[in-house]
N, C-alpha and C positions, 0 to 999 in steps of 0.2 A: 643571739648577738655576741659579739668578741668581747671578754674579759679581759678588763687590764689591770697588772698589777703592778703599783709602782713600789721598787725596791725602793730597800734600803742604799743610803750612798755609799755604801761599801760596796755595792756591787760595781761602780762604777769604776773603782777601782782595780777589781777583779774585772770587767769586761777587758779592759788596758791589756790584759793578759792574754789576749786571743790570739796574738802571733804563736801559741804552742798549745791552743786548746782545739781538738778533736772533738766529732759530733757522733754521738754513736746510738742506735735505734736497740734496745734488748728490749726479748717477750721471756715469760716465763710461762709454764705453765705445770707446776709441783702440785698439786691437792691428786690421791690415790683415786678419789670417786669421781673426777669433774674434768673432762676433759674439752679443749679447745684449739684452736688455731688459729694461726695469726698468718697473714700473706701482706708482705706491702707490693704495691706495683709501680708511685712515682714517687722518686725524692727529688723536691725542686729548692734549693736553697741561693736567696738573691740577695746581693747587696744592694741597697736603701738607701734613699736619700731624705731624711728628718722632714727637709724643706719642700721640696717638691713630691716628696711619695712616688717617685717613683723607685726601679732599679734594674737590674741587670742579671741575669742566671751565673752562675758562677758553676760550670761544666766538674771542676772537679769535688763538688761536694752533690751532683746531681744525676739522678738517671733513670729514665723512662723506657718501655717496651716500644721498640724491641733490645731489649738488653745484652750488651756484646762482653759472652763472655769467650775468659782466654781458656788458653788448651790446659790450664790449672783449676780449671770450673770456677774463677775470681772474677769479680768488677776488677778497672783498673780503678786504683784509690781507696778501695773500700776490700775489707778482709772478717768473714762471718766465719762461725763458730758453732758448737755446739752440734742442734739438730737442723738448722739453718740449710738451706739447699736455694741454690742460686739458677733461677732458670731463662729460658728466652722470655717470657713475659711477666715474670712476677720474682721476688725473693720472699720465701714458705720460711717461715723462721723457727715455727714448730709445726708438725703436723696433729691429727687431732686423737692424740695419744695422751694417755695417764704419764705424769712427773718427766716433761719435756722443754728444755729450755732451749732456745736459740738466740744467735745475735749477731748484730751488724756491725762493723766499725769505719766510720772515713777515717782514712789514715793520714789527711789532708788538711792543715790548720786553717783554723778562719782567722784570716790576717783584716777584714774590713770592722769599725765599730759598729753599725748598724746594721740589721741582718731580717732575714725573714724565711723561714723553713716551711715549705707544703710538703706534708706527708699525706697521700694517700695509699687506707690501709683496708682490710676485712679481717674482723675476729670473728669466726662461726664455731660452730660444733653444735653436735644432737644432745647435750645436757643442758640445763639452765641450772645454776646460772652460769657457771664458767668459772675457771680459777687462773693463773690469778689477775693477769694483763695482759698491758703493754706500755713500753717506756722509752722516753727519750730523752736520752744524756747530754749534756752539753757540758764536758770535765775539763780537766787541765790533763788525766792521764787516761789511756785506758781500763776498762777493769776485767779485775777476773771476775768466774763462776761465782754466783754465791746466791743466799735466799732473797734479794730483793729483786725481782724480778728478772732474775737468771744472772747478776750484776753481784759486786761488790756492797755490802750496808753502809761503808763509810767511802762519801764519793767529796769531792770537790768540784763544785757548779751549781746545775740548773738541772732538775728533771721535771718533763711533763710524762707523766703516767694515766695512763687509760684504765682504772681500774675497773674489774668487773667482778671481783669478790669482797661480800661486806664481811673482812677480817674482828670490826670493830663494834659491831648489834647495833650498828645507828642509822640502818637501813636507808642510807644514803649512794649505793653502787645500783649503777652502776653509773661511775662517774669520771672528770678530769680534772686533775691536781697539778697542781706548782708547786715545789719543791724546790728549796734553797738552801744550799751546804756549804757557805763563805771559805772557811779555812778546813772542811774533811775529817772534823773534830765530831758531829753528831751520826748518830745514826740511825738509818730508815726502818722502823720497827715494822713489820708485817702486821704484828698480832694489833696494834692500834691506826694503823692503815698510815704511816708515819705523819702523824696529827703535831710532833713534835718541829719537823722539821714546814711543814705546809705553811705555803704564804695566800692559797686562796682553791679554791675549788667548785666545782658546779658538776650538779647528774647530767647527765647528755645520754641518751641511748643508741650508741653505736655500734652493739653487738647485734650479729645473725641480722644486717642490714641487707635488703636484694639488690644493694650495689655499694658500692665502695665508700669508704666515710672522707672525708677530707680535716684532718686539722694543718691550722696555719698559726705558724710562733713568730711574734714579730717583735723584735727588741729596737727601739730607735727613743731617742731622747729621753734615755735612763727608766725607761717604761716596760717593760714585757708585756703585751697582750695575746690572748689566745682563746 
């Protein structure tokens, strides 16, 4: 069943901010012995309505196979990086190679307050258990490269992460976490699966699935659930 977390009212304040905050998907996958891959195939992002539940596809934060790319191998709106390869029916973010990171970015603000994100995604590879995700950012900026799953440690937003490595011996991965970084001030420690920064989390086993996983983030009346 859906997990819901209700923030703190400070986020409320920061949601207010979404006429310049970007949605961006990063996977990493850094451990020398553990390799994985991550493939997404739909990103459907819709604006909400609190009251009636329902809403509406919002085209430029969204996109499904058959995927129309340009003669720059790009989504239009969206700009990936790394080891990330953009194809007719899927975007490969890493393949399933030792210390490979890739990533997504919508370059395209969310101007509505109520919102709701379906990603569906496949993380496989022939090792178990896998290192080290997959993530999804909801920031005020882009980021660069770095160790938090192919991302910058210090972010400002929302990330859900799909972790598939227990960094921290608590034998809780392979799991999904919530992750809130108000003002960009703390940062996502790897070595403790960032326990500093987590507003909630639950194991779900959605790796080396025989078909695609689906998670859905849905933020409407000061609530995140997922």
């Amino acid at each position: 069943p859906p997990v819901s977390f209700p923030l703190l009212s400070s986020l409320q304040s920061f949601v207010s901010l979404f006429d310049f905050l970007p949605v961006v998907m990063v996977f990493a996958s850094q451990r020398t012995a553990l390799v994985v891959a991550a493939v997404m195939a739909v990103v459907c992002v819709l604006a909400v309505s609190a009251s009636e539940r329902t809403g509406y596809v919002v085209p430029a934060h969204s996109f499904e196979p058959p995927l129309h790319v340009g003669g720059d191998g790009r989504l239009a709106n969206f700009f990936h990086g790394g080891a990330a390869v953009v194809t007719e029916n899927f975007v490969r973010l890493t393949p399933a190679e030792e210390s490979k990171q890739g990533s997504l970015w919508n370059s395209r603000p969310i101007t509505t307050r109520d919102w709701e994100i379906e990603l569906q995604f496949r993380i496989h590879g022939p090792r178990s258990p896998g290192a080290d995700g997959l993530a999804l950012f909801i920031t005020s900026e882009p980021l660069s490269g770095g160790p938090a799953y192919g991302s910058n440690q210090r972010f400002r937003g929302v990330a859900i992460v799909m972790d598939t490595f227990d960094n921290n011996g608590k034998r809780d991965n392979p799991r999904i976490q919530a992750v809130y970084n108000p003002d960009g001030q703390g940062i996502y420690d790897m070595g403790s699966d960032g326990e500093l920064l987590e507003i909630g989390s639950c194991i779900s086993y959605f790796r080396n699935l025989p078909h695609p996983a689906i998670l859905r983030i849905r933020y409407v009346a000061e609530t995140l659930s997922v």
